[in-house]
TORMI-359108 format. One record per residue (C-alpha): residue number from 1; x, y, z. Coordinates in pm, whole numbers, plus 50000, padded with zeros to 5 digits. Example, Ala and Ser with C-alpha at 12.3 -4.5 7.8 and 13.67 -1.06 7.14 Angstrom:
BEGIN
> k, c1, c2, c3
> 1, 51230, 49550, 50780
> 2, 51367, 49894, 50714
***
This chain:
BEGIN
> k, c1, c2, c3
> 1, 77714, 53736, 24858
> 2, 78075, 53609, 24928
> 3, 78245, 53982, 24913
> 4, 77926, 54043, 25161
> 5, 78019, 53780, 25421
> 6, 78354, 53854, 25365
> 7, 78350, 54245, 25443
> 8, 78097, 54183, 25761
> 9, 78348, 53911, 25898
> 10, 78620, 54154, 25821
> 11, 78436, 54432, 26053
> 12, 78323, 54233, 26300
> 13, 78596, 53956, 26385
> 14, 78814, 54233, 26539
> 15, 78525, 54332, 26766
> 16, 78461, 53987, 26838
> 17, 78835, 53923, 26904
> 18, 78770, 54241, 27180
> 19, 78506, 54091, 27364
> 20, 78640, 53766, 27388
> 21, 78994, 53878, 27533
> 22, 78780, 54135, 27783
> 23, 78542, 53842, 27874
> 24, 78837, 53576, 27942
> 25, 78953, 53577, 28296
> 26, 79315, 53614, 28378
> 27, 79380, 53269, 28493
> 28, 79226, 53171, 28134
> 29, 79484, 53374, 27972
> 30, 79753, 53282, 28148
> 31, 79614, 52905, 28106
> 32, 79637, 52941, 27767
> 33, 79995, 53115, 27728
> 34, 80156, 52846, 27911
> 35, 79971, 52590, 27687
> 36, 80156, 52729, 27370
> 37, 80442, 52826, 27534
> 38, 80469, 52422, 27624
> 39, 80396, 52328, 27212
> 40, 80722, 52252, 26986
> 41, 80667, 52175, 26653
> 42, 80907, 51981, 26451
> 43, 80955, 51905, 26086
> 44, 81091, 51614, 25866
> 45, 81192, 51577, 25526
> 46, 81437, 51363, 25290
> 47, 81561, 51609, 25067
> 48, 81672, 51300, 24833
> 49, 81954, 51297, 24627
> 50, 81853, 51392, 24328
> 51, 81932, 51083, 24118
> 52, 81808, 50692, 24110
> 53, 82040, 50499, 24317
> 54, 81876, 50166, 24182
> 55, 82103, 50148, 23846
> 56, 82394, 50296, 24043
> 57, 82396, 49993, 24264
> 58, 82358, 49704, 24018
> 59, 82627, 49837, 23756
> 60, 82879, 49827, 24152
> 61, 82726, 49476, 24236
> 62, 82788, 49380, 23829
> 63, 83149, 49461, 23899
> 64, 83191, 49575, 23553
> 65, 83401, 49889, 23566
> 66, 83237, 50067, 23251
> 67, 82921, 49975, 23361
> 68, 83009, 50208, 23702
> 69, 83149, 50475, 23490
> 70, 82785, 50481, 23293
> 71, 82567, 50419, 23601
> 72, 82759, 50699, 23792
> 73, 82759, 50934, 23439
> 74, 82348, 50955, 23418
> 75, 82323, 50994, 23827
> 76, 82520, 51323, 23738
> 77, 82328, 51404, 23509
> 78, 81997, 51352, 23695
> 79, 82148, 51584, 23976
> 80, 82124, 51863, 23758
> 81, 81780, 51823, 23592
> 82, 81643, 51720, 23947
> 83, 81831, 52114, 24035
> 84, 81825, 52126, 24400
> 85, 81868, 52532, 24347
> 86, 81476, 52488, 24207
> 87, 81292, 52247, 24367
> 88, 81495, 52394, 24745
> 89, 81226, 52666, 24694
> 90, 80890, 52481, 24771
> 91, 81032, 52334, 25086
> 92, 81183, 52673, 25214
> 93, 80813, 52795, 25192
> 94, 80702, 52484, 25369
> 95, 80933, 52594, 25630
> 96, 80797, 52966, 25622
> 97, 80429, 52865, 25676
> 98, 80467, 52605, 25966
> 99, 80832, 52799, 26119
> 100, 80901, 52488, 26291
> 101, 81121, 52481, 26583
> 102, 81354, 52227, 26425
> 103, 81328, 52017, 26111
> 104, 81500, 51682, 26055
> 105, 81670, 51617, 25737
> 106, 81789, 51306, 25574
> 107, 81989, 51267, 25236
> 108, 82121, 51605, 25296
> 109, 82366, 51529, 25007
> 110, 82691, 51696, 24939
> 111, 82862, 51658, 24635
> 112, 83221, 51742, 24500
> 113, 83371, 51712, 24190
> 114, 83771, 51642, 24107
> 115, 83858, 51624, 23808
> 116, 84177, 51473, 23665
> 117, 84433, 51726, 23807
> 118, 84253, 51731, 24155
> 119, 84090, 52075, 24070
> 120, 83752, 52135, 24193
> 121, 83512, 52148, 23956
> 122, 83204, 52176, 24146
> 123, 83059, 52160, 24468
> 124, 82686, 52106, 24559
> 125, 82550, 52122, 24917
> 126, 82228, 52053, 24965
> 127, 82206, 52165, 25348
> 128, 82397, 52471, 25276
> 129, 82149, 52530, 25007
> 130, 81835, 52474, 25192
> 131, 81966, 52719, 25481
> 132, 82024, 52968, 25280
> 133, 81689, 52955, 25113
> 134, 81520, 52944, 25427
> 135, 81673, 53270, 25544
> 136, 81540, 53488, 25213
> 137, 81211, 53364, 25314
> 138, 81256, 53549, 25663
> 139, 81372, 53276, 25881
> 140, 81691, 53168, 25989
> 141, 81768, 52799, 26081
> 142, 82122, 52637, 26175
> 143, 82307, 52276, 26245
> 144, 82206, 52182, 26560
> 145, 82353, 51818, 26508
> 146, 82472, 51642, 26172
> 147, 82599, 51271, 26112
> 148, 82748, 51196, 25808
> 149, 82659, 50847, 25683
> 150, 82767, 50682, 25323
> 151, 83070, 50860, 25138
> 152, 83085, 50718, 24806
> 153, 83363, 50797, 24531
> 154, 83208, 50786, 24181
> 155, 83344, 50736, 23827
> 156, 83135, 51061, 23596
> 157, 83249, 51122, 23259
> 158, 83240, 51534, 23184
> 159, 83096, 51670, 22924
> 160, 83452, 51683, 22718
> 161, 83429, 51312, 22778
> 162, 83730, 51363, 23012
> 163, 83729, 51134, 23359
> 164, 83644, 51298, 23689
> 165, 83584, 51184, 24046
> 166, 83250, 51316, 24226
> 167, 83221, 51211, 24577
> 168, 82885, 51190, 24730
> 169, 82865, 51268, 25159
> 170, 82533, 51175, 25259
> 171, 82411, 51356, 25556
> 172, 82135, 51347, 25817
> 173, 82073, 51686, 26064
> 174, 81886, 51844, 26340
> 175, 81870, 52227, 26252
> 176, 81711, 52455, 26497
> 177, 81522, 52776, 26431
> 178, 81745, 53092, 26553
> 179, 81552, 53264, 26868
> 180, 81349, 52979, 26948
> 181, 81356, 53028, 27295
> 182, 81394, 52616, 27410
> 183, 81739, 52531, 27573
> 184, 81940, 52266, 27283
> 185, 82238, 52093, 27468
> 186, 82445, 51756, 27397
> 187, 82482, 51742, 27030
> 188, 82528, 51345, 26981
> 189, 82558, 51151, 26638
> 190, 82683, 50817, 26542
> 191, 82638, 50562, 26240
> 192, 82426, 50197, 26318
> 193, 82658, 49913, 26376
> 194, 82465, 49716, 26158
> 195, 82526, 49818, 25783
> 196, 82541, 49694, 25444
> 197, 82909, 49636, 25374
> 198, 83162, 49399, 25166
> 199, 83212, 49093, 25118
> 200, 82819, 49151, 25107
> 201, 82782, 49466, 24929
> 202, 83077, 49651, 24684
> 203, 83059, 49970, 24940
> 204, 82984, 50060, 25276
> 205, 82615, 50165, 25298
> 206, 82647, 50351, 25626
> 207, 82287, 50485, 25803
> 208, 82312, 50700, 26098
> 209, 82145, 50930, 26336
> 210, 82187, 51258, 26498
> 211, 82023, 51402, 26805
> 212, 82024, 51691, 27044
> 213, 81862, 51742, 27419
> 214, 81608, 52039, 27469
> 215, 81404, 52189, 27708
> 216, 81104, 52359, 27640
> 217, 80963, 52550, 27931
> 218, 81154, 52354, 28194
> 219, 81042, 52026, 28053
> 220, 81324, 51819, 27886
> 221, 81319, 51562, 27566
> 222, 81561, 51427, 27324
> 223, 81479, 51458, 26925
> 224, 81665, 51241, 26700
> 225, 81662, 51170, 26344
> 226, 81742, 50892, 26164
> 227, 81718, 50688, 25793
> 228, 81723, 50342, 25850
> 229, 81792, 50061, 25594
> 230, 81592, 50042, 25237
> 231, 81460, 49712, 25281
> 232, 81271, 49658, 24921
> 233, 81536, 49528, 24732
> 234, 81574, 49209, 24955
> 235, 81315, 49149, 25223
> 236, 81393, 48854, 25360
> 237, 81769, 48986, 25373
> 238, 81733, 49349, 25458
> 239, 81426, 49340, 25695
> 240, 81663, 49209, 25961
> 241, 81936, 49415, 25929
> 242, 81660, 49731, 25943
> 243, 81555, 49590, 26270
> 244, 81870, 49592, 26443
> 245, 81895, 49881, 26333
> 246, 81592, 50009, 26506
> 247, 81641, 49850, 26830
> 248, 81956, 50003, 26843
> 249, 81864, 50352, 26781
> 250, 81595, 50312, 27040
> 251, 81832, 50221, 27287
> 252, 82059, 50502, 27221
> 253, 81773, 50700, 27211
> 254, 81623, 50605, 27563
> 255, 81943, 50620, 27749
> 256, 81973, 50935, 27890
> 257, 81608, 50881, 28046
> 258, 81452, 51163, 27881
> 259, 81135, 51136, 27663
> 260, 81224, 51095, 27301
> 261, 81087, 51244, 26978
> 262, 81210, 51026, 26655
> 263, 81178, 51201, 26317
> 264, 81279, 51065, 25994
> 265, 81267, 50833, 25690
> 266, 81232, 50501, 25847
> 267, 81196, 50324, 25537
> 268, 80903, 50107, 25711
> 269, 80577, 50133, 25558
> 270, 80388, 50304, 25859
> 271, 80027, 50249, 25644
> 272, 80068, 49839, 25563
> 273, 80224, 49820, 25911
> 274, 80567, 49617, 25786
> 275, 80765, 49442, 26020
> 276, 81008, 49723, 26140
> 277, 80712, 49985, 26205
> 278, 80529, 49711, 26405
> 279, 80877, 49640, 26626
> 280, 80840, 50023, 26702
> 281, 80528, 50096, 26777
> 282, 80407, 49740, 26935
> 283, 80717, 49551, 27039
> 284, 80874, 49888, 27171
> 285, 80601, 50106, 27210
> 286, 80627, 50397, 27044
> 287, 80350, 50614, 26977
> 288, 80313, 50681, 26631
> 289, 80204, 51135, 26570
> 290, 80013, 51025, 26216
> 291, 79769, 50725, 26425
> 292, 79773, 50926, 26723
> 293, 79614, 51244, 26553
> 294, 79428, 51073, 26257
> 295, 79222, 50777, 26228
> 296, 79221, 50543, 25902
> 297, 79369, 50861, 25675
> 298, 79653, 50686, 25456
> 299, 79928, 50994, 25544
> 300, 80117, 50892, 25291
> 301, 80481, 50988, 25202
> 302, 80655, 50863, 24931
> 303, 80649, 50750, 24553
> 304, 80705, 51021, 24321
> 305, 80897, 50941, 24025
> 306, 81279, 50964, 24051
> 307, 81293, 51294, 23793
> 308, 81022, 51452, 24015
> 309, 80842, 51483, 23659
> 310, 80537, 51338, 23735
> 311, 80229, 51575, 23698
> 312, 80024, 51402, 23995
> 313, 80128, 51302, 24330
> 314, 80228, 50930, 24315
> 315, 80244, 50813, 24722
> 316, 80209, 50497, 24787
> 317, 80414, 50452, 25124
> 318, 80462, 50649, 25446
> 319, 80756, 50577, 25510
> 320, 80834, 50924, 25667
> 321, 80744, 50859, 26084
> 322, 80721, 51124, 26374
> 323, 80750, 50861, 26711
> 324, 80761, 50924, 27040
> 325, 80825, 50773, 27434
> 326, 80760, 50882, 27749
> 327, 80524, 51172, 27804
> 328, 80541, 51330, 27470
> 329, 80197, 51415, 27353
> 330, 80096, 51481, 26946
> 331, 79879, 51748, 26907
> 332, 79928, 51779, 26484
> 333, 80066, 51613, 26206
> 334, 80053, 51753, 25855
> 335, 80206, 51559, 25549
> 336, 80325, 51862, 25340
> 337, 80477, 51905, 24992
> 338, 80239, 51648, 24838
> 339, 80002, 51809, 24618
> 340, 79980, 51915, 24254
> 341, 80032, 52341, 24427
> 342, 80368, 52229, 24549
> 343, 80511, 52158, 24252
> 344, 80402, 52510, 24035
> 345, 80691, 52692, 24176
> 346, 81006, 52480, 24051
> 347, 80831, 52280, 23766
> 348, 80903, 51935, 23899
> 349, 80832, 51786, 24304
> 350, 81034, 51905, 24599
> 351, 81134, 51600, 24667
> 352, 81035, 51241, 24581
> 353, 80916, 51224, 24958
> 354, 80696, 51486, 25095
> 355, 80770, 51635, 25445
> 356, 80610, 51533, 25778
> 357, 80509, 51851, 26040
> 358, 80439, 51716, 26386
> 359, 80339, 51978, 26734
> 360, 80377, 51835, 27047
> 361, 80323, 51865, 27416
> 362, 80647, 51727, 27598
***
């Protein structure tokens, strides 16, 4: 009975297809060209960076040198089982299916190893990577805008136990899709003012944002990404410092008086409503793509397990926003990379967040 259906919708949805078009008047038609010729869709995803930062911090708070050298040893070694080269796969095929017009990454990670004779040893670039994936699926996708946030030097034994330096340049981006047809001008990027530092932290935990002007069929917006401040580790500290944050990349953000798309890992639980997500979408306003286009689904976007290992999706937050001001108006939002299919290809999750697809009306 199904190959039945099946054929008959195969023979007659072409027919069908006929009438319709010869029934539709031209005004219709033209109606509905401009319609999608007005839609942009844009993507979001924290390609994470590919190790658990949690022990890394506490042996640089501990100030114990050989506790660093340890911390920073098994964070190597989690980049490699957590292979960027594998998992990049699954989210170049994300791109394929939705071919958004651009897609926001955060923890775009780039490492380099020295080792002691200041010979490279390796090199890992996540963006680099993910670009070049995207292209064998068909596409092609470039740097639009880029900020680069935290650079942090770390201690990593090699595997002939010798000392080596790998330095870790965490990145945000903008990339747009090659012969998109929408007008990208004024690049911007910057880091918050408000960061973790010393005396109050052993490094500089720098979180920035990068953004770029468009117009899309004579109608102009700004899109910006941004990854604010982890609060989890210290609420009652770190929820302030995430709101400054905040406020100030929604001031840079409105100041060119365009309407503003927001993409990115905002680190503020967007389902439990915590205190940064309610400055942005009560205090300031935003609209919020996930609320806007579904009502009472969860939509959430993060949890997996830092070695990506685990055999069933383990979300517990969305922390992973699409916002908007002005006259920006959601039509979609799709949480992608989050089920048990999107894991076959590589063996282990894309990422331990799963990616956000938004289309909009500006």
């Amino acid at each position: 009975m199904r190959l039945l259906k099946s054929t008959l919708a195969t023979l007659l949805l072409p027919a069908l297809a006929g009438i319709l078009l010869l029934t539709a008047t031209p005004a219709q038609a033209m109606d509905k060209d401009q319609d999608n010729s007005k839609s942009v869709t844009v993507m979001t995803w924290n390609l994470y960076f590919g190790f658990d930062d949690g022990p890394v911090v506490a042996a640089a708070l501990s100030g114990d040198p050989e506790a660093v050298v340890a911390a920073a040893t098994e964070a190597w070694r989690q980049v490699h089982a957590t292979d960027f080269h594998r998992r990049v796969r699954d989210i170049a095929l994300q791109v394929r299916l939705h071919a958004p017009d651009f897609i926001g990454v955060q923890e775009a990670a780039r490492y380099v190893q020295i080792d002691g004779n200041g010979n490279l040893v390796e090199e890992i670039d996540h963006l680099g990577i993910l670009i070049a994936a995207i292209r064998q699926t068909g596409l092609s996708y470039e740097v639009a805008s880029l900020v680069e946030d935290t650079v942090l030097e770390l201690p990593v034994l090699a595997g002939n136990g010798a000392l080596t330096s790998v330095t870790l340049h965490d990145r945000d981006a903008v990339l747009v899709r090659s012969n998109h047809g929408l007008k990208v001008s004024n690049p911007q990027h910057g880091t918050f003012a408000y960061i973790l530092k010393p005396p109050d932290f052993p490094f500089e935990l720098r979180r920035g944002w990068a953004s770029v002007d468009v117009s899309a069929s004579g109608r102009p917006f700004r899109l910006i990404t941004a990854h604010l401040e982890d609060p989890s580790p210290d609420p009652a500290t770190l929820t302030p410092l995430q709101e400054a944050q905040a406020q100030e990349l929604v001031n840079i953000a409105l100041s060119g008086g365009l309407p503003v798309v927001f993409v990115g890992d905002f680190n503020t639980d967007g389902f439990r409503k915590w205190p940064t997500y309610k400055l942005l979408t009560q205090d300031f306003g935003l609209t919020d793509a996930w609320t806007a286009t579904h009502h009472g689904a969860p939509g959430l976007t993060w949890g997996q397990s830092p070695d990506l290992l685990n055999l069933f999706p383990k979300f517990t937050q969305r922390l992973d926003l699409a916002l908007s001001s002005g006259r920006i108006r959601f039509t979609d939002a799709d949480v992608i990379g989050n089920t048990v299919l999107d894991r076959a290809l590589a063996g282990m999750w894309p990422s331990d967040h799963a990616g956000l697809v938004v289309t909009f009306v500006p």
